[in-house]
PDB file with SEQRES, HELIX, SHEET and CRYST1 records, atoms N, CA, C and O in Angstrom:
SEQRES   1 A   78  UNK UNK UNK UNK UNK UNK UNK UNK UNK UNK UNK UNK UNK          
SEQRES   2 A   78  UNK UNK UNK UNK UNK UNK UNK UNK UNK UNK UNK UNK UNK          
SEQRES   3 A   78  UNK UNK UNK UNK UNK UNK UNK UNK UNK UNK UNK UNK UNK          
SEQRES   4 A   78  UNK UNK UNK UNK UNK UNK UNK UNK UNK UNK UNK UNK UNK          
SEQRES   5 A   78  UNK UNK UNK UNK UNK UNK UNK UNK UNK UNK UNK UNK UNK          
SEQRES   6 A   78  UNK UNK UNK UNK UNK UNK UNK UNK UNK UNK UNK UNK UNK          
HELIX    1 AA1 UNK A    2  UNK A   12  1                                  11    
HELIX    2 AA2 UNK A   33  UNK A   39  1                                   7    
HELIX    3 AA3 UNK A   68  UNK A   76  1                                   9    
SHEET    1 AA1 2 UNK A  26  UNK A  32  0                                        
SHEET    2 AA1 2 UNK A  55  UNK A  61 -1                                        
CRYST1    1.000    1.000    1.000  90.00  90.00  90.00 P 1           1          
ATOM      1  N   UNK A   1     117.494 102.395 113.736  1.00  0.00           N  
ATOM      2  CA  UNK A   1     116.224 102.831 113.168  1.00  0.00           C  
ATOM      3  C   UNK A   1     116.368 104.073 112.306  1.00  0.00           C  
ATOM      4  O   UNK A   1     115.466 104.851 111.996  1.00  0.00           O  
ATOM      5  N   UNK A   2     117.638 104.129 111.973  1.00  0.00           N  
ATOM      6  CA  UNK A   2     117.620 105.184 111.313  1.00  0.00           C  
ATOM      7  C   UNK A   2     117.074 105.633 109.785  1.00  0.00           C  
ATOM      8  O   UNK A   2     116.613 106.651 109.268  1.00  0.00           O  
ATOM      9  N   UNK A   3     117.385 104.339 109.397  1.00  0.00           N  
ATOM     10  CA  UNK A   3     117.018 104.337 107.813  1.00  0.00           C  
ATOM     11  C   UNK A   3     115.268 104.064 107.830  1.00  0.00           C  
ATOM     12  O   UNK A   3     114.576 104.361 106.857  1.00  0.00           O  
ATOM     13  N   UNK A   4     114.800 103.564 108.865  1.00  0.00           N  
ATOM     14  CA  UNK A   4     113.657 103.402 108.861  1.00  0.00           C  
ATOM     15  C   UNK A   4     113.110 105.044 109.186  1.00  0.00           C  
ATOM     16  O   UNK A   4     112.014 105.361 108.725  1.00  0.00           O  
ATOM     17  N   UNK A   5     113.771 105.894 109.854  1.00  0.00           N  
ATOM     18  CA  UNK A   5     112.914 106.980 110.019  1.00  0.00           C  
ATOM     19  C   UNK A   5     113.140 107.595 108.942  1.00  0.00           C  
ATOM     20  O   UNK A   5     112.422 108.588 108.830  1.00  0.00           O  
ATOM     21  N   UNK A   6     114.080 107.364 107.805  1.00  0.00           N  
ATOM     22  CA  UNK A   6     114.829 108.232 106.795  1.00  0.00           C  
ATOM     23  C   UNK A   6     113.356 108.070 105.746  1.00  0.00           C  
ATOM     24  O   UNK A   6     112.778 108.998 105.181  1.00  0.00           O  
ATOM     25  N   UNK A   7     112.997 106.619 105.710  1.00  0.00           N  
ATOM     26  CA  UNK A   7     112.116 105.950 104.652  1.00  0.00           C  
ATOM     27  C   UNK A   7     110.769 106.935 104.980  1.00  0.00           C  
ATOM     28  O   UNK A   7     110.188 107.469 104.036  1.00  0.00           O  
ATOM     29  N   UNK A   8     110.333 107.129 106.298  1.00  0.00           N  
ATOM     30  CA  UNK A   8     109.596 107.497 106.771  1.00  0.00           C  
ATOM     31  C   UNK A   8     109.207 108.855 105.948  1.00  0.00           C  
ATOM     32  O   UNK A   8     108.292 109.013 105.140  1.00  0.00           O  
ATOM     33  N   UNK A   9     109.956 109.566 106.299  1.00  0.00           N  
ATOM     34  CA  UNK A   9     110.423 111.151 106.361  1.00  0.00           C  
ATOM     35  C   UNK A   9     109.914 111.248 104.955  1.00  0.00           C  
ATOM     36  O   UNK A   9     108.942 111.941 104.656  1.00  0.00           O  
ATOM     37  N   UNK A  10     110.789 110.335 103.873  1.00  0.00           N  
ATOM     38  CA  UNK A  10     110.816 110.725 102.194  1.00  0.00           C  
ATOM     39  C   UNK A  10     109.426 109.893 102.116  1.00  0.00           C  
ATOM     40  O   UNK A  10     109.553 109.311 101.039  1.00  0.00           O  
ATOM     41  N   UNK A  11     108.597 109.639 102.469  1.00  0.00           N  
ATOM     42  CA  UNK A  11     107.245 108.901 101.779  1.00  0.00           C  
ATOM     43  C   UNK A  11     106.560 110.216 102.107  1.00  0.00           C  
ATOM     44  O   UNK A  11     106.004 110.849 101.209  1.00  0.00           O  
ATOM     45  N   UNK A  12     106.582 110.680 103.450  1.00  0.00           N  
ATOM     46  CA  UNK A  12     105.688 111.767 104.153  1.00  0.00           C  
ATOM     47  C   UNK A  12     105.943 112.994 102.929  1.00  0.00           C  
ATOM     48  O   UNK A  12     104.968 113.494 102.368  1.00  0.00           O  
ATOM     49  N   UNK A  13     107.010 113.309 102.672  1.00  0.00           N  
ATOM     50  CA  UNK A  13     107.519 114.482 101.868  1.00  0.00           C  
ATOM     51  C   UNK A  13     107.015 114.693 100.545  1.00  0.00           C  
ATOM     52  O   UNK A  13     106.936 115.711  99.858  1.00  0.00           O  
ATOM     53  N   UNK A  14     106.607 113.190 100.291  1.00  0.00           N  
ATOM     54  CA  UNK A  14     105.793 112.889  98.708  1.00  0.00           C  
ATOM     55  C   UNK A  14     105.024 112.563  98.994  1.00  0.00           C  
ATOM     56  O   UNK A  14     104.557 111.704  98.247  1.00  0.00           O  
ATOM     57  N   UNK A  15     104.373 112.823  99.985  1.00  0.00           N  
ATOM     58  CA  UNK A  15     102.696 113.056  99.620  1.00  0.00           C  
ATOM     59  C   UNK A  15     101.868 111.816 100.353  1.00  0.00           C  
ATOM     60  O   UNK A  15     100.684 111.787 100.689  1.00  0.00           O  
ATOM     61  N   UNK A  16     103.069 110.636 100.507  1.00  0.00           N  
ATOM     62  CA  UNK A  16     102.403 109.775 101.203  1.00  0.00           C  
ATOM     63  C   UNK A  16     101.997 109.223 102.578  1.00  0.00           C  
ATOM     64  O   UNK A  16     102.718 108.929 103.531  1.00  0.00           O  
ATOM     65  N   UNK A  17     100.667 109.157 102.444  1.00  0.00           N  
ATOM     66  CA  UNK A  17      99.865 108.513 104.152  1.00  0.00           C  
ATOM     67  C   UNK A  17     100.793 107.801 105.092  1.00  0.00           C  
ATOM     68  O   UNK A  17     101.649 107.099 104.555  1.00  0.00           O  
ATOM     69  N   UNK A  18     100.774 107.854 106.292  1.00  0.00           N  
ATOM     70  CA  UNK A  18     101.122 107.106 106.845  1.00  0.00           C  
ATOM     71  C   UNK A  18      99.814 106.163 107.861  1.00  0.00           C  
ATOM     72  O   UNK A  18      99.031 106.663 108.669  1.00  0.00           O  
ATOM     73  N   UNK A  19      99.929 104.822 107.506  1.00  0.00           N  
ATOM     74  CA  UNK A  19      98.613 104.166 108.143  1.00  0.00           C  
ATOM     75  C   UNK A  19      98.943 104.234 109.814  1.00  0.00           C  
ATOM     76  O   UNK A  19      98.086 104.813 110.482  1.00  0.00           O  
ATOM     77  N   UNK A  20      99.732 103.866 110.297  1.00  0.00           N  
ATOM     78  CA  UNK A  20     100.177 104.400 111.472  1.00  0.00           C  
ATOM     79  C   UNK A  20     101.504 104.440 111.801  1.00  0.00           C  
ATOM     80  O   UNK A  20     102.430 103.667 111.555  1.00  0.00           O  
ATOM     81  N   UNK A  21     101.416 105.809 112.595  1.00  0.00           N  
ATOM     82  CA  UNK A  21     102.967 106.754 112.855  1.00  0.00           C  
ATOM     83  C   UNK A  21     103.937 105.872 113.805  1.00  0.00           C  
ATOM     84  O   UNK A  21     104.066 106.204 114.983  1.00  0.00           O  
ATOM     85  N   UNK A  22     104.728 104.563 113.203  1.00  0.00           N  
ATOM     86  CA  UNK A  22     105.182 103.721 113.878  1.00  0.00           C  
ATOM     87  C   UNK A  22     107.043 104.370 113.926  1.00  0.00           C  
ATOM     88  O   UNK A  22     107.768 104.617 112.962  1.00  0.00           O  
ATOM     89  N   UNK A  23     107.319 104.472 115.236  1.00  0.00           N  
ATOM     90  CA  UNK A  23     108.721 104.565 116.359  1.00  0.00           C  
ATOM     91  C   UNK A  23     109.547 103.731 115.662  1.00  0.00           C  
ATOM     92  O   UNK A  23     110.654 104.155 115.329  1.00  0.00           O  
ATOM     93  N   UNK A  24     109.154 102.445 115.335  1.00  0.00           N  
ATOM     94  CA  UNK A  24     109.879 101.179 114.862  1.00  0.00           C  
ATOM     95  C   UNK A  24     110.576 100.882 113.438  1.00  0.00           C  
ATOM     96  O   UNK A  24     110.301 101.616 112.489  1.00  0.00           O  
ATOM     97  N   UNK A  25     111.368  99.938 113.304  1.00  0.00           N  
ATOM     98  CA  UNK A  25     111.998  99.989 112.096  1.00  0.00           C  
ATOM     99  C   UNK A  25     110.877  99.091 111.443  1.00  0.00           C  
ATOM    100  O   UNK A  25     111.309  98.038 110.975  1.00  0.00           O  
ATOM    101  N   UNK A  26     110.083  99.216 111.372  1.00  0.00           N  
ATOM    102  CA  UNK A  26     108.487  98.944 110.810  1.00  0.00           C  
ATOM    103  C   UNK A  26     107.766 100.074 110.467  1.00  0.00           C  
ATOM    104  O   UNK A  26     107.181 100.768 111.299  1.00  0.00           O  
ATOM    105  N   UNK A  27     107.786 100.323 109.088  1.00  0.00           N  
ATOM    106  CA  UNK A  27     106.586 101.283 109.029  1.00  0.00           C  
ATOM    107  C   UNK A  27     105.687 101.095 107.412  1.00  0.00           C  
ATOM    108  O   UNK A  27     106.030 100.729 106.288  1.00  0.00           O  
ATOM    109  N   UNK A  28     104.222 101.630 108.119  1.00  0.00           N  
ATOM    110  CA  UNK A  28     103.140 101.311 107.001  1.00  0.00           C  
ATOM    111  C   UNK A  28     102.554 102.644 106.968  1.00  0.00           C  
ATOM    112  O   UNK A  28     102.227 103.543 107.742  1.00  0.00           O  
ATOM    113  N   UNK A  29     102.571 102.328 105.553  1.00  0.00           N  
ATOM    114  CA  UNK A  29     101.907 103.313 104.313  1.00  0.00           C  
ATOM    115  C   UNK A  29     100.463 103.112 103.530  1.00  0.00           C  
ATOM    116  O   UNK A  29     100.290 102.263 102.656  1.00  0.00           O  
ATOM    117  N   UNK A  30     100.042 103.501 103.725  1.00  0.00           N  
ATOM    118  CA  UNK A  30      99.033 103.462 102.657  1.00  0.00           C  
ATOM    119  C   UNK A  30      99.373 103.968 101.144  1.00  0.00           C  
ATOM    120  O   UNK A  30      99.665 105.148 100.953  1.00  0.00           O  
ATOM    121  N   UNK A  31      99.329 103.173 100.246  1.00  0.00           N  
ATOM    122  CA  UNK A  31      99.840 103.752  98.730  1.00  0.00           C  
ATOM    123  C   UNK A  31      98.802 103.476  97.910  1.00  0.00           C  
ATOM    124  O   UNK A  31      98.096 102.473  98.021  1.00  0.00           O  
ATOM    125  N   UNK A  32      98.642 104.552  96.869  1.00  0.00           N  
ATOM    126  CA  UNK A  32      97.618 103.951  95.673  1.00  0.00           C  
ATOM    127  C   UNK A  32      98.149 102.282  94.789  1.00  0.00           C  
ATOM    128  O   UNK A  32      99.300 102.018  94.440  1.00  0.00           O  
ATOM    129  N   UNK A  33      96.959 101.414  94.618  1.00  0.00           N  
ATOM    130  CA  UNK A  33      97.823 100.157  94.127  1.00  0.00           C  
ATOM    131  C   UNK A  33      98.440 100.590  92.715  1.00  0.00           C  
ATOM    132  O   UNK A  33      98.848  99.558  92.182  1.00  0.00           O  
ATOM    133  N   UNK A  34      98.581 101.260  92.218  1.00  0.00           N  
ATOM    134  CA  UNK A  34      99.195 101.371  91.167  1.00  0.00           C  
ATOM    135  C   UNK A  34     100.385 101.586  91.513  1.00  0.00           C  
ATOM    136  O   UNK A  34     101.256 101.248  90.712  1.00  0.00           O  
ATOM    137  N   UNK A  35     100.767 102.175  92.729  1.00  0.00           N  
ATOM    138  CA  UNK A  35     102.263 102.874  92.879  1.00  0.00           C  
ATOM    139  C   UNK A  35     102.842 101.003  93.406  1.00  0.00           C  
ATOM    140  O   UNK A  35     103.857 100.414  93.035  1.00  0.00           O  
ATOM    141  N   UNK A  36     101.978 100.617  94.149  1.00  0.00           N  
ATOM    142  CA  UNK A  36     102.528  99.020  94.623  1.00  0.00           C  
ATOM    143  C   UNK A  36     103.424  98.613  93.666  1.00  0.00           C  
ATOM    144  O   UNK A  36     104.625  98.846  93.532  1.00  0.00           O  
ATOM    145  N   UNK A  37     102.602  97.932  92.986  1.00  0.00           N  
ATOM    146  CA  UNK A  37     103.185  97.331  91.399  1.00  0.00           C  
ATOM    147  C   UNK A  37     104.124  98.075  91.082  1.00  0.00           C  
ATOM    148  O   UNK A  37     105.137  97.452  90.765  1.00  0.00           O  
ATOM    149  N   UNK A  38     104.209  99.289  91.034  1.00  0.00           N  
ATOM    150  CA  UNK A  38     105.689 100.280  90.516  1.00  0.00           C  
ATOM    151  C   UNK A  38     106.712  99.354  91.134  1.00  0.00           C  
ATOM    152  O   UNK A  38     107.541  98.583  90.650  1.00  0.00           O  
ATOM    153  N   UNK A  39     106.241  99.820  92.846  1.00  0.00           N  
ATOM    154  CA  UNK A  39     107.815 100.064  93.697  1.00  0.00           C  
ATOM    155  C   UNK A  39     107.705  98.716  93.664  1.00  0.00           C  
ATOM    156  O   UNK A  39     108.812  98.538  93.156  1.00  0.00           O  
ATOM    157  N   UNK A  40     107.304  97.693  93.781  1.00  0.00           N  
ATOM    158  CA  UNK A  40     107.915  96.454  93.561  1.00  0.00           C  
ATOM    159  C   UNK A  40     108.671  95.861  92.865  1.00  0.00           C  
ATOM    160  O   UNK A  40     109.120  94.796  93.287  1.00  0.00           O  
ATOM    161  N   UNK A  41     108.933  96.187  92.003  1.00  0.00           N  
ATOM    162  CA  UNK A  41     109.951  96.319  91.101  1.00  0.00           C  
ATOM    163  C   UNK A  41     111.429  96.735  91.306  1.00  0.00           C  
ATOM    164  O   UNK A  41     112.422  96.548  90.603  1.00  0.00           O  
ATOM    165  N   UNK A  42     111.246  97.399  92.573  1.00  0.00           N  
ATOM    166  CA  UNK A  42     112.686  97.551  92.953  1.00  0.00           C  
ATOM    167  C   UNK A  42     112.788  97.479  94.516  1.00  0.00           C  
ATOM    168  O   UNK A  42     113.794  97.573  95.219  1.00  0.00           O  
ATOM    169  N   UNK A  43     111.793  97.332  94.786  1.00  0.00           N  
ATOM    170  CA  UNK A  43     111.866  96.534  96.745  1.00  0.00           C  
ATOM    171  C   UNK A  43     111.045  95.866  97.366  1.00  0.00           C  
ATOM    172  O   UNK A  43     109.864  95.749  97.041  1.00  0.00           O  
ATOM    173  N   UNK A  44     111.616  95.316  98.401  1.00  0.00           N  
ATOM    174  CA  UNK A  44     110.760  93.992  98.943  1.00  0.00           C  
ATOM    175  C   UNK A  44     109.860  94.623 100.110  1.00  0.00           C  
ATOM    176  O   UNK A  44     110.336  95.351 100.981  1.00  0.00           O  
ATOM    177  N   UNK A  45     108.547  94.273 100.035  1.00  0.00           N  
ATOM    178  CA  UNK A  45     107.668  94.855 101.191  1.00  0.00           C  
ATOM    179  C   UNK A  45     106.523  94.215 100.956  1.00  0.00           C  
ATOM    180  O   UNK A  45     106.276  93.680  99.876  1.00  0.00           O  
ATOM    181  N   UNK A  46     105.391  94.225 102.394  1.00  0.00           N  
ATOM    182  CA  UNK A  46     104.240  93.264 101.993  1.00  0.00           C  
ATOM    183  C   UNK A  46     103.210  94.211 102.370  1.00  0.00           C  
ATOM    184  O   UNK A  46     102.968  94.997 103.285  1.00  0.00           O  
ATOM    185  N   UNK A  47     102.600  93.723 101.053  1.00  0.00           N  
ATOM    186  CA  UNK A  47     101.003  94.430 101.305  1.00  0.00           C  
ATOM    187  C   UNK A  47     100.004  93.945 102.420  1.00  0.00           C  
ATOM    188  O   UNK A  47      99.366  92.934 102.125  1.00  0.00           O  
ATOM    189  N   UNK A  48      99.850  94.312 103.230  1.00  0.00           N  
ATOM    190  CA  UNK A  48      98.741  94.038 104.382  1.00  0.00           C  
ATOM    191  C   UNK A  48      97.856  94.394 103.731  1.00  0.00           C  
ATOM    192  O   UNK A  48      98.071  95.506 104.213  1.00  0.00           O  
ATOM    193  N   UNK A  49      96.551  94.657 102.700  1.00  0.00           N  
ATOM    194  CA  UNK A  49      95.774  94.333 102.237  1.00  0.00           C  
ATOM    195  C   UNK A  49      95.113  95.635 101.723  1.00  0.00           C  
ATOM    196  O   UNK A  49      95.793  96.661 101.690  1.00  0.00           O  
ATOM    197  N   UNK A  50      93.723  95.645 101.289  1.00  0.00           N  
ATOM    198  CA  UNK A  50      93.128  96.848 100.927  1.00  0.00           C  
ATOM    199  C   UNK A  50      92.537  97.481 101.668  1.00  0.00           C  
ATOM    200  O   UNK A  50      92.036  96.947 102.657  1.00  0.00           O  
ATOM    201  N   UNK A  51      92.401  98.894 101.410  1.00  0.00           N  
ATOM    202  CA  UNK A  51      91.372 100.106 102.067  1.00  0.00           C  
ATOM    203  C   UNK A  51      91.238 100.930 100.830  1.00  0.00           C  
ATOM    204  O   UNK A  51      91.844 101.841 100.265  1.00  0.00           O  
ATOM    205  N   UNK A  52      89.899 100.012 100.621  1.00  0.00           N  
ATOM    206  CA  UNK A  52      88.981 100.934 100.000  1.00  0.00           C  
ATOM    207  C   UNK A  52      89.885  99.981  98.449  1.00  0.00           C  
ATOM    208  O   UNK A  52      90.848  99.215  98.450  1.00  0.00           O  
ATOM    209  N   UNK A  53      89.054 100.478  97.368  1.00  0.00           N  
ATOM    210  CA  UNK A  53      89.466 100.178  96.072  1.00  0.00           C  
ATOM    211  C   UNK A  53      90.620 100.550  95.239  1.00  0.00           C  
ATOM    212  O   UNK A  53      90.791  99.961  94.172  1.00  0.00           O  
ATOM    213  N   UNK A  54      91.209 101.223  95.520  1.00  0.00           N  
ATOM    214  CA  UNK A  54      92.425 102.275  94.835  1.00  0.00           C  
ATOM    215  C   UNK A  54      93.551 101.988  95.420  1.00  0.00           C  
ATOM    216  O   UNK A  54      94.586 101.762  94.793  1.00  0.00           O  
ATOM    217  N   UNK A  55      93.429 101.967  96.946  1.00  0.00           N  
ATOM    218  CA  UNK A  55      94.787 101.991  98.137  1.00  0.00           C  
ATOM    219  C   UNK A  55      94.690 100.486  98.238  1.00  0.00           C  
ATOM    220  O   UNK A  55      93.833  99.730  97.779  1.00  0.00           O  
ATOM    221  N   UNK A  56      96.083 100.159  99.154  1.00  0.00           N  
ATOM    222  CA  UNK A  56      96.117  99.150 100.188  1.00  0.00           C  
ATOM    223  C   UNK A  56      97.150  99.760 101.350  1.00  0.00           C  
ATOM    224  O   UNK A  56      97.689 100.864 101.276  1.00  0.00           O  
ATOM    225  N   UNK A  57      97.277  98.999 102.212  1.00  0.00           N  
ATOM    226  CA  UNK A  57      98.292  99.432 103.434  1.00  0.00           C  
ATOM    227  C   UNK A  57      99.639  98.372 103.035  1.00  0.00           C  
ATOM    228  O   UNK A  57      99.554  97.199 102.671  1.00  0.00           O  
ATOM    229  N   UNK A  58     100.723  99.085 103.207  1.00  0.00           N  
ATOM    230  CA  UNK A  58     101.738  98.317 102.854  1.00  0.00           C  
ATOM    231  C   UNK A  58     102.979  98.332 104.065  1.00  0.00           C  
ATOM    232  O   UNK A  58     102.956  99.491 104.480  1.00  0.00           O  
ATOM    233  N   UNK A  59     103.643  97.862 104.534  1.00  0.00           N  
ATOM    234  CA  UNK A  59     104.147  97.403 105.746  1.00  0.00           C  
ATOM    235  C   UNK A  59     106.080  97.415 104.908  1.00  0.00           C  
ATOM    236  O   UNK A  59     106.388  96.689 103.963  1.00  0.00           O  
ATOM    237  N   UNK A  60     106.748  98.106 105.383  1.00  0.00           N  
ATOM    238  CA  UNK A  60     108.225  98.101 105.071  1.00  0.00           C  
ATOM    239  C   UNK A  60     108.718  97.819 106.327  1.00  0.00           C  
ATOM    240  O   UNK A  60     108.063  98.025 107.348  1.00  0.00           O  
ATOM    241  N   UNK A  61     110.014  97.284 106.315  1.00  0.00           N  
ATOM    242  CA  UNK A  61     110.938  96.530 107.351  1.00  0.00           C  
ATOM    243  C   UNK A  61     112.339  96.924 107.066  1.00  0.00           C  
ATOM    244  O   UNK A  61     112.818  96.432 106.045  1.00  0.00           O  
ATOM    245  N   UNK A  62     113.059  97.680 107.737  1.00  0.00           N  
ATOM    246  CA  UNK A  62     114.279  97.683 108.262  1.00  0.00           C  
ATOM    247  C   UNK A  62     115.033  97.253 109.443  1.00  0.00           C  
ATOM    248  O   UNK A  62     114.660  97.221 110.616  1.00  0.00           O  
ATOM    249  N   UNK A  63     116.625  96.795 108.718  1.00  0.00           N  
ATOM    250  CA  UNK A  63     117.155  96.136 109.881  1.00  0.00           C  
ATOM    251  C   UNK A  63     118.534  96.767 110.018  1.00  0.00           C  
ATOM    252  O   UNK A  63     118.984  97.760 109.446  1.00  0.00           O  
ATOM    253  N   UNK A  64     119.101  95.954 110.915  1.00  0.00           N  
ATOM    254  CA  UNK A  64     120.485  96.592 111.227  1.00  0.00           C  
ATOM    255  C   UNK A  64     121.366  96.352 110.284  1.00  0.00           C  
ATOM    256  O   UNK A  64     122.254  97.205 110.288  1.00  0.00           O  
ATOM    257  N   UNK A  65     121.538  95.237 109.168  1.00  0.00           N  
ATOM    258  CA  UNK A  65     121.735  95.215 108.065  1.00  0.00           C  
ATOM    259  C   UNK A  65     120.902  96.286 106.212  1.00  0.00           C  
ATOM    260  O   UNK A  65     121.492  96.321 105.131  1.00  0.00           O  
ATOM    261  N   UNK A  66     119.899  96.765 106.426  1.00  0.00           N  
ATOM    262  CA  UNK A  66     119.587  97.788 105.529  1.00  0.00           C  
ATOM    263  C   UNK A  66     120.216  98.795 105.600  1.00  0.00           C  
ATOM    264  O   UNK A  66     120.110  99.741 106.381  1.00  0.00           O  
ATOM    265  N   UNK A  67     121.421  98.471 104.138  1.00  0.00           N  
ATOM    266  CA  UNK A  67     122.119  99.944 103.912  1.00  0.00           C  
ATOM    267  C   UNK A  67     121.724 101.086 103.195  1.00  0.00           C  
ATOM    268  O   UNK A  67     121.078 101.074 102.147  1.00  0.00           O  
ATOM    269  N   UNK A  68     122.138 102.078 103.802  1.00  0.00           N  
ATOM    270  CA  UNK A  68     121.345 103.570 103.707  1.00  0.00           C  
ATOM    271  C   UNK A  68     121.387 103.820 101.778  1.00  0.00           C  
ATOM    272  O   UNK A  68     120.954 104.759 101.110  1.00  0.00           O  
ATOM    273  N   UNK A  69     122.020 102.679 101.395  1.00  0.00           N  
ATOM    274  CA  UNK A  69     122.356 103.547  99.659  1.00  0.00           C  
ATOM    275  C   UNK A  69     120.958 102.346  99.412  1.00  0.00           C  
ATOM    276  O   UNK A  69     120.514 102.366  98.264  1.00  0.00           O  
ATOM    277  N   UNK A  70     120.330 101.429 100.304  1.00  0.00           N  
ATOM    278  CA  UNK A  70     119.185 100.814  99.698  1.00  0.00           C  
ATOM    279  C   UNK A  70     118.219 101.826  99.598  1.00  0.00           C  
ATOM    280  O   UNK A  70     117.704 102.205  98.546  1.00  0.00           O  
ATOM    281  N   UNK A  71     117.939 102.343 100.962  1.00  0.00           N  
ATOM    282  CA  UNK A  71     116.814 103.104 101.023  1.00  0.00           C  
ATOM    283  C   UNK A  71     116.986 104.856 100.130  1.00  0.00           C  
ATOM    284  O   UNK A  71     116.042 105.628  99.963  1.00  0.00           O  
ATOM    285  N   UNK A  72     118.116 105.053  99.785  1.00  0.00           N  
ATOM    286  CA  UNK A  72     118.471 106.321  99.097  1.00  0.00           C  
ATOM    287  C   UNK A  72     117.758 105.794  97.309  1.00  0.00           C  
ATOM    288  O   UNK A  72     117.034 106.478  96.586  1.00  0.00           O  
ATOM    289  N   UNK A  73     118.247 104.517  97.066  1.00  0.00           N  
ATOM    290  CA  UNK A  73     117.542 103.669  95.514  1.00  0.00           C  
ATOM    291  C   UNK A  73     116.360 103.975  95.940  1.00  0.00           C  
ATOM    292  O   UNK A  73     115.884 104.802  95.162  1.00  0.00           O  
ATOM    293  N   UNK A  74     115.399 103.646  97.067  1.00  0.00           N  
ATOM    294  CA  UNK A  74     114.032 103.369  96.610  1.00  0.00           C  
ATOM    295  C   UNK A  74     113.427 104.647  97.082  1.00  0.00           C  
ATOM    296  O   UNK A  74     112.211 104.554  96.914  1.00  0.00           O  
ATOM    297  N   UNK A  75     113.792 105.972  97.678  1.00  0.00           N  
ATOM    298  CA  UNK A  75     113.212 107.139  97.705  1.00  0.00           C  
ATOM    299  C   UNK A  75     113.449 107.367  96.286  1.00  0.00           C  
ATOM    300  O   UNK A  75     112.510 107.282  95.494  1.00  0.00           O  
ATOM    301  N   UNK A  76     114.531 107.626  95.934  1.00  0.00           N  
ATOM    302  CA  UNK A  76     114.245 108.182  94.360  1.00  0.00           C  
ATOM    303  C   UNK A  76     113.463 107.976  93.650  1.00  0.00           C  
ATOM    304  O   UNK A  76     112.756 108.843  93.135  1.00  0.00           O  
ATOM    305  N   UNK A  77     113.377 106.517  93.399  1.00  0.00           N  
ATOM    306  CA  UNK A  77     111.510 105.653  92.778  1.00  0.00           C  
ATOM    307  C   UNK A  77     110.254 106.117  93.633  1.00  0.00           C  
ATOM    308  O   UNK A  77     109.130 105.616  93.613  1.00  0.00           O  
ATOM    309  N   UNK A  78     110.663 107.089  94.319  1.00  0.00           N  
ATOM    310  CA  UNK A  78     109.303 106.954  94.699  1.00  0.00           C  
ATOM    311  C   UNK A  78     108.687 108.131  94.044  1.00  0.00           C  
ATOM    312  O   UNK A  78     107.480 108.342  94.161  1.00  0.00           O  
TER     313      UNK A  78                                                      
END                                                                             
């Protein structure tokens, strides 16, 4: 779970929500939809849906296979 707390850490650091403070190599964000469409572009994650008009909650997944130079690519985009 490491890279999952790593992902964690760098969303919190930029500013971003966490929809709930999940232990697990599961964790959701709330992001403005504009940033969605960005980071999709360079990683795979599913939108669990909207809150409110602007945001949605978005759900990332790490495994024992996600290598740390993935999640080092998609903090930088963020």
């Amino acid at each position: 779970m490491t890279t999952a707390r790593k992902l964690k850490e760098a969303f919190r650091a930029r500013g971003y929500r966490l929809w709930i403070d999940s232990p697990t190599n599961q964790q959701f964000f709330v992001l403005p939809n504009q940033e969605i469409e960005r980071l999709s572009q360079y990683a795979s994650f599913e939108v669990w849906g909207p809150r409110g008009e602007e945001e949605s909650i978005v759900r990332f997944v790490t495994s024992w296979a996600t290598d740390e130079r993935q999640i080092d690519e998609l903090i930088a985009r963020l």
